[in-house]
DSSP file (Angstrom, degrees, kcal/mol; ACC not computed):
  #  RESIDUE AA STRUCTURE BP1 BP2  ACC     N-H-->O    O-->H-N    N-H-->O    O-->H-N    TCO  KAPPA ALPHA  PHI   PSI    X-CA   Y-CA   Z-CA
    1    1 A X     >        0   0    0      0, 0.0     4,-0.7     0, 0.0     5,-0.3   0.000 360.0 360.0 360.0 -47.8  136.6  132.3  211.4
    2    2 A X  H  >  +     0   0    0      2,-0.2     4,-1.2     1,-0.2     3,-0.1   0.722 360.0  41.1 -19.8 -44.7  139.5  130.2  210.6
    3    3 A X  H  4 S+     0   0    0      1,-0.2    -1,-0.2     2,-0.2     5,-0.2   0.678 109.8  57.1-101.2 -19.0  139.3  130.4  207.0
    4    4 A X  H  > S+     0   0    0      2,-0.1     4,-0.6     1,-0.1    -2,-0.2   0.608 110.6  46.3 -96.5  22.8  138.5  134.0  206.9
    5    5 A X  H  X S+     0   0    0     -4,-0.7     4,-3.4     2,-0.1    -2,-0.2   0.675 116.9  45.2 -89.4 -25.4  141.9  134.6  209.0
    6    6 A X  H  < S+     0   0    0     -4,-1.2    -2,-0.1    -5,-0.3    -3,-0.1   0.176 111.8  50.6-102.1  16.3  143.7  132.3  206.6
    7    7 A X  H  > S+     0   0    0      3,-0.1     4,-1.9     2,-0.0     3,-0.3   0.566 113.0  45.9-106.7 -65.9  141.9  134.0  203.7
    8    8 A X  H  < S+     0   0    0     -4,-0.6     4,-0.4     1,-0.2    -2,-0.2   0.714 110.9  54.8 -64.7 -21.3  143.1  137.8  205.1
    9    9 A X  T  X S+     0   0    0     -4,-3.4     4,-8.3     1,-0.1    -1,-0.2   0.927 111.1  42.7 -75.8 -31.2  146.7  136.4  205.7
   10   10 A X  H  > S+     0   0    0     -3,-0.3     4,-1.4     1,-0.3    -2,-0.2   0.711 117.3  47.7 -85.0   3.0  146.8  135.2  201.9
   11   11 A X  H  X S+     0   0    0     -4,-1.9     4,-1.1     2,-0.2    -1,-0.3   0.730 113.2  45.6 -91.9 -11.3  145.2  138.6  200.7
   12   12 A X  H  > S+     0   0    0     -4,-0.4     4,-2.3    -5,-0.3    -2,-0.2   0.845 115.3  56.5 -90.2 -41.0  147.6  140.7  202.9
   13   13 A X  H  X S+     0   0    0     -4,-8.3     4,-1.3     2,-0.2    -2,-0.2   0.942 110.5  35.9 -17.1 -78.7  150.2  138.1  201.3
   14   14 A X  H >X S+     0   0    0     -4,-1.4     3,-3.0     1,-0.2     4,-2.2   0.972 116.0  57.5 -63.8 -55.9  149.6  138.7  197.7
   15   15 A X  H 3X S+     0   0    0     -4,-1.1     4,-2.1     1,-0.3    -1,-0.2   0.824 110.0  44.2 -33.3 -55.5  149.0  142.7  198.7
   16   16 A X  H 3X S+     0   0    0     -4,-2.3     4,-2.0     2,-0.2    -1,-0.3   0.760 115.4  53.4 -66.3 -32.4  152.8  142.6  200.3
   17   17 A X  H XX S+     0   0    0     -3,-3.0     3,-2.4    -4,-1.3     4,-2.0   0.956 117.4  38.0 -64.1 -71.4  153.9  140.4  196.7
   18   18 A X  H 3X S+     0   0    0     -4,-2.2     4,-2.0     1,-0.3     5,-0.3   0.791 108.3  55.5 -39.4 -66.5  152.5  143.0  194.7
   19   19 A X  H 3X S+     0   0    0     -4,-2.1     4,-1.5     2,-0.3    -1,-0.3   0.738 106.0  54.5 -48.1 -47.4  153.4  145.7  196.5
   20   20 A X  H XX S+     0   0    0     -3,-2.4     3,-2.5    -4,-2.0     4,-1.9   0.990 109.6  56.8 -79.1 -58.2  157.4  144.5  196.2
   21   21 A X  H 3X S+     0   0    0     -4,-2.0     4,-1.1     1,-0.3    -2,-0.3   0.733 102.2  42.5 -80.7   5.9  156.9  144.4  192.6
   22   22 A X  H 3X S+     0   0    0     -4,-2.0     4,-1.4    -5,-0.2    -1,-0.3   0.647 113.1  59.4 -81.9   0.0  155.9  147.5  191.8
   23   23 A X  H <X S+     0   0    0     -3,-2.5     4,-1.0    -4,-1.5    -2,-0.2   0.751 112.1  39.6 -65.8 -51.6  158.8  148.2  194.4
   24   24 A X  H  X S+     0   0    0     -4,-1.9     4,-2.5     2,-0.2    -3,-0.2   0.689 111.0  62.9 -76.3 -31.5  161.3  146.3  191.9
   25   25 A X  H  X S+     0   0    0     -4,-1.1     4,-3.8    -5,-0.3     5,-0.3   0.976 109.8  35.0 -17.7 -84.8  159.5  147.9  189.1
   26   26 A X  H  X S+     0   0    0     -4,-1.4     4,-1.1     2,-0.2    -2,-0.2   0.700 114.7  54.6 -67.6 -15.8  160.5  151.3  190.1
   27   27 A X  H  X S+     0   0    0     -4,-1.0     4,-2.0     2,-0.1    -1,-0.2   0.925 113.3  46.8 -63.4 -58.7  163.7  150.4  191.3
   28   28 A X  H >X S+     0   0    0     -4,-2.5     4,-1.7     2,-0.2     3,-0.9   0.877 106.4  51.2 -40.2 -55.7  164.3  148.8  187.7
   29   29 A X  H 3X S+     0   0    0     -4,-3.8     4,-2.8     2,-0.3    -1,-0.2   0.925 115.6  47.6 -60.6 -55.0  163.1  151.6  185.4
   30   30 A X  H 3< S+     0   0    0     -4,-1.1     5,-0.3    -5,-0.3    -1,-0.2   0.679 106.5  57.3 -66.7 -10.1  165.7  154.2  187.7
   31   31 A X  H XX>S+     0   0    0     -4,-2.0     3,-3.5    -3,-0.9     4,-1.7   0.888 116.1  32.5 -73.1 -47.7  168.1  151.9  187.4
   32   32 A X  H 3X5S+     0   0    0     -4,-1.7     4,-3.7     1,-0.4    -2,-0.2   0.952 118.3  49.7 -50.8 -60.8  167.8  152.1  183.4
   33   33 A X  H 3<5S+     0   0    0     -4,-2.8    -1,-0.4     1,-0.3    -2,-0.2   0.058 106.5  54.7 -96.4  25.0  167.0  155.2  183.2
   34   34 A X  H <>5S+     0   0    0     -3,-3.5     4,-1.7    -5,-0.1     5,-0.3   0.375 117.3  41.6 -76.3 -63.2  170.2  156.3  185.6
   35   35 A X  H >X5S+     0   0    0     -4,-1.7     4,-1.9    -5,-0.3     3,-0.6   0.903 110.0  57.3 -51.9 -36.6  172.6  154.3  183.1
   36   36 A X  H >X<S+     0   0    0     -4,-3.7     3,-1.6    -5,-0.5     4,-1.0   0.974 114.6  39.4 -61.4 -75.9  170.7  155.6  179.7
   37   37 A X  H 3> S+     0   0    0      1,-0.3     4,-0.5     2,-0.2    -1,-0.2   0.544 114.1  55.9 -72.0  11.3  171.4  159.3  180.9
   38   38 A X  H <X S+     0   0    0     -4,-1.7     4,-1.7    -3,-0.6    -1,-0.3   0.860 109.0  43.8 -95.4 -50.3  174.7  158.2  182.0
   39   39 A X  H << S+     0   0    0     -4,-1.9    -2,-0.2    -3,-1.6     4,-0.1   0.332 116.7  49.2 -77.6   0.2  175.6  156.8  178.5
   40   40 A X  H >X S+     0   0    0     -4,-1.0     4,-1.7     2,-0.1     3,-0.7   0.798 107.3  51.2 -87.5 -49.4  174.3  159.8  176.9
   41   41 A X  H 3X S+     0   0    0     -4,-0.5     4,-1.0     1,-0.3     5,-0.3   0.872 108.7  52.9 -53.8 -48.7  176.0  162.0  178.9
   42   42 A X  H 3X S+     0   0    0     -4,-1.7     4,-1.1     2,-0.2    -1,-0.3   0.720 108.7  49.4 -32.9 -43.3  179.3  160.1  178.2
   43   43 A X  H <> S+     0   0    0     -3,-0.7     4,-2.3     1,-0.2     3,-0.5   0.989 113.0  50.7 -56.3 -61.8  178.8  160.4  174.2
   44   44 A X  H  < S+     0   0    0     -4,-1.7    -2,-0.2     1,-0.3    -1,-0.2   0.458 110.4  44.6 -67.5 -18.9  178.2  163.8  174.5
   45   45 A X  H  < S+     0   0    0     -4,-1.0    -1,-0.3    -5,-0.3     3,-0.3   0.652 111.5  49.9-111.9 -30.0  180.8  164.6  176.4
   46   46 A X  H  X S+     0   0    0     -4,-1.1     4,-0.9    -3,-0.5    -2,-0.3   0.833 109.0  52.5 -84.0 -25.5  183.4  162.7  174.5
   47   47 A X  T  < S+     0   0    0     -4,-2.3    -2,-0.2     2,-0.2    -1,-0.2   0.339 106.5  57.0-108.7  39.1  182.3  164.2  171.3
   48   48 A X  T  > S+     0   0    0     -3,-0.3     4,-1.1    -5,-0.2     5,-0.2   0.139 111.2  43.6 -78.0 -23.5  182.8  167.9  173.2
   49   49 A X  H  > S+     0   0    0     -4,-0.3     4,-1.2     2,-0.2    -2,-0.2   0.800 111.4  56.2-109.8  -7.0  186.4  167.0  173.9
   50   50 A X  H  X S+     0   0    0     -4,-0.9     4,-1.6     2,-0.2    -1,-0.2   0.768 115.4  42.7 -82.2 -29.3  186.6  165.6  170.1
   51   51 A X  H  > S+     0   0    0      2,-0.2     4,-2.6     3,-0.1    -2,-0.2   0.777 103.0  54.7 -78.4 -17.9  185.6  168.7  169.2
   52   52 A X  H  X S+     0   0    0     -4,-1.1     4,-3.0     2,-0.2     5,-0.2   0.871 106.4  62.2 -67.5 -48.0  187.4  171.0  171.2
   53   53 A X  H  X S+     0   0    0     -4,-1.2     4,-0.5     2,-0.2     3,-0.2   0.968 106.0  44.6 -36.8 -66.9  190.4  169.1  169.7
   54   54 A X  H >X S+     0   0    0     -4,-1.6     4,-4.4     1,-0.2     3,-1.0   0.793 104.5  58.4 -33.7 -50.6  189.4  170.2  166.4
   55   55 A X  H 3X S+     0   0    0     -4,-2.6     4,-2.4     1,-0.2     5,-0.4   0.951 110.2  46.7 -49.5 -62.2  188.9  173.6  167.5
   56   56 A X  H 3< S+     0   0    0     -4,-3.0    -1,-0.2    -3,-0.2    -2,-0.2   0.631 116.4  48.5 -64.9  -4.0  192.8  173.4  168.6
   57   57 A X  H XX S+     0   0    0     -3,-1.0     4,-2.8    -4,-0.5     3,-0.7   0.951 107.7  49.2 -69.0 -80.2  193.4  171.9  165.3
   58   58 A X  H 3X S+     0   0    0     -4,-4.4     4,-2.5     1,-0.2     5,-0.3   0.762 110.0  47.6 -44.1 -43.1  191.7  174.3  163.5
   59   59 A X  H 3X S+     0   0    0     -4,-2.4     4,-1.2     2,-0.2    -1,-0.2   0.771 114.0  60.9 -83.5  -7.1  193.6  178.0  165.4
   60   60 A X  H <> S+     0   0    0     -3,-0.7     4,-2.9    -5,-0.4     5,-0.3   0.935 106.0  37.5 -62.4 -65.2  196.9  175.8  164.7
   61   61 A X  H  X S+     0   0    0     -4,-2.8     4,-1.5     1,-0.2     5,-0.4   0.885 119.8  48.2 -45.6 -51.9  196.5  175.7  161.2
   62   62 A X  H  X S+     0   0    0     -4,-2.5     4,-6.0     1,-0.2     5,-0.4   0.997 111.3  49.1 -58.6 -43.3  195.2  179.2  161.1
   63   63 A X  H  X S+     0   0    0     -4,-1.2     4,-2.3    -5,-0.3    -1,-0.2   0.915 117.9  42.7 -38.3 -58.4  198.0  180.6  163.3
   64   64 A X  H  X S+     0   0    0     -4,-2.9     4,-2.0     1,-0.3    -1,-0.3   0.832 114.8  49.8 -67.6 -21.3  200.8  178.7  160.9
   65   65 A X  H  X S+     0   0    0     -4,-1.5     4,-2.0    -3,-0.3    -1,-0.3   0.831 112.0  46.9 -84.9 -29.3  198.9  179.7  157.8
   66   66 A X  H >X S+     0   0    0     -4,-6.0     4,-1.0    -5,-0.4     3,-0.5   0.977 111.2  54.8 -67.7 -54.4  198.8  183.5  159.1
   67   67 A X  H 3X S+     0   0    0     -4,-2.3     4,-1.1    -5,-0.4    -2,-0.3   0.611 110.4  40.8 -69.7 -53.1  202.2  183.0  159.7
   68   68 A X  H >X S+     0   0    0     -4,-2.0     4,-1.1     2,-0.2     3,-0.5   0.900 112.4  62.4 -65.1 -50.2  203.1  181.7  155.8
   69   69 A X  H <X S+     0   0    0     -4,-2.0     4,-2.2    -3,-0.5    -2,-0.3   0.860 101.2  41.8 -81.1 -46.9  201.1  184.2  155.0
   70   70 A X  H 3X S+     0   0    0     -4,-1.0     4,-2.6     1,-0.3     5,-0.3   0.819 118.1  49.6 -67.6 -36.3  203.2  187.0  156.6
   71   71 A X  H <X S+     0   0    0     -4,-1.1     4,-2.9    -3,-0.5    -1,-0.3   0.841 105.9  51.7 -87.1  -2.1  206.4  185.5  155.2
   72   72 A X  H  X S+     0   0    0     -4,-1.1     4,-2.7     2,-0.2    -1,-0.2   0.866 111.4  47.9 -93.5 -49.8  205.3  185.1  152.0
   73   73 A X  H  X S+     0   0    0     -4,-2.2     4,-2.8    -5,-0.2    -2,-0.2   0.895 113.2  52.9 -54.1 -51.2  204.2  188.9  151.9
   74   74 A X  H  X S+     0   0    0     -4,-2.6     4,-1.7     2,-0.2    -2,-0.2   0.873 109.3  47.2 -30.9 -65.8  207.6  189.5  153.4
   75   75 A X  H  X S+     0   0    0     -4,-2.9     4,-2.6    -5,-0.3    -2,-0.2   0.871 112.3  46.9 -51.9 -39.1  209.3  187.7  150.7
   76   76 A X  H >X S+     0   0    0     -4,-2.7     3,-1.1     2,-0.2     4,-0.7   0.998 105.5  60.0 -63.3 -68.5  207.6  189.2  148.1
   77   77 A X  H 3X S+     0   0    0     -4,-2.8     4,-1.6     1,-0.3    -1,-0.2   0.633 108.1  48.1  -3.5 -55.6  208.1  192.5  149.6
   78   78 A X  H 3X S+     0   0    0     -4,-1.7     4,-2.8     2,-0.2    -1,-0.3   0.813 109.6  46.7 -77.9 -32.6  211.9  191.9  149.3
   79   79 A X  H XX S+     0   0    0     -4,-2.6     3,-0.9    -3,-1.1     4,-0.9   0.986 104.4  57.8 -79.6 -54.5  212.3  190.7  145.9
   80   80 A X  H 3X S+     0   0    0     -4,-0.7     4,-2.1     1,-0.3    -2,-0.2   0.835 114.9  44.9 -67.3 -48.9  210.1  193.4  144.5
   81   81 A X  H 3< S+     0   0    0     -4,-1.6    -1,-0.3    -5,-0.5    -2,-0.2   0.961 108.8  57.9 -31.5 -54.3  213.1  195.8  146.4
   82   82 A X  H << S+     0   0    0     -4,-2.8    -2,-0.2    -3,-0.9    -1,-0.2   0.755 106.2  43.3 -49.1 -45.8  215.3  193.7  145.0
   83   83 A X  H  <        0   0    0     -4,-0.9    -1,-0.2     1,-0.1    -3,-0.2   0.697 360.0 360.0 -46.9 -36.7  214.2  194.4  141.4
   84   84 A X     <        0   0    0     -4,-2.1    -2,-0.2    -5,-0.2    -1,-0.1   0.667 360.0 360.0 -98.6 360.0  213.8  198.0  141.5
């Protein structure tokens, strides 16, 4: 009886080993796979604000170029007065 208590402690053992690494397993893998969707989300989100820059880039220049555009029209406007 002795050796089967000292048999059922080292099977309850190993049972308890295992059992903490598939515990550390799954702890591991959600750790990755927190920090993977953590570093995606972080690209993505820095190249949304690198584009939203552009996008403010982009309505300056239009704004200044509508803006040339109107004086330029203007100008013409006046010398053609001017000629006739």
């Amino acid at each position: 009886e002795k050796d089967y208590r000292e048999g059922d402690l080292k099977l309850r053992n190993l049972e308890y080993k295992l059992k903490k690494k598939e515990v550390d397993a799954r702890i591991k893998i959600e750790n990755e796979k927190f920090e993977f969707e953590k570093r995606i989300k972080e690209h993505f989100e820095q190249k949304l604000k690198e584009l939203e820059l552009r996008v403010k880039e982009l309505e300056i220049n239009y704004k200044h170029s509508e803006s040339n555009d109107k004086v330029h029209k203007a100008y013409t406007l006046y010398m053609l007065d001017a000629l006739s």
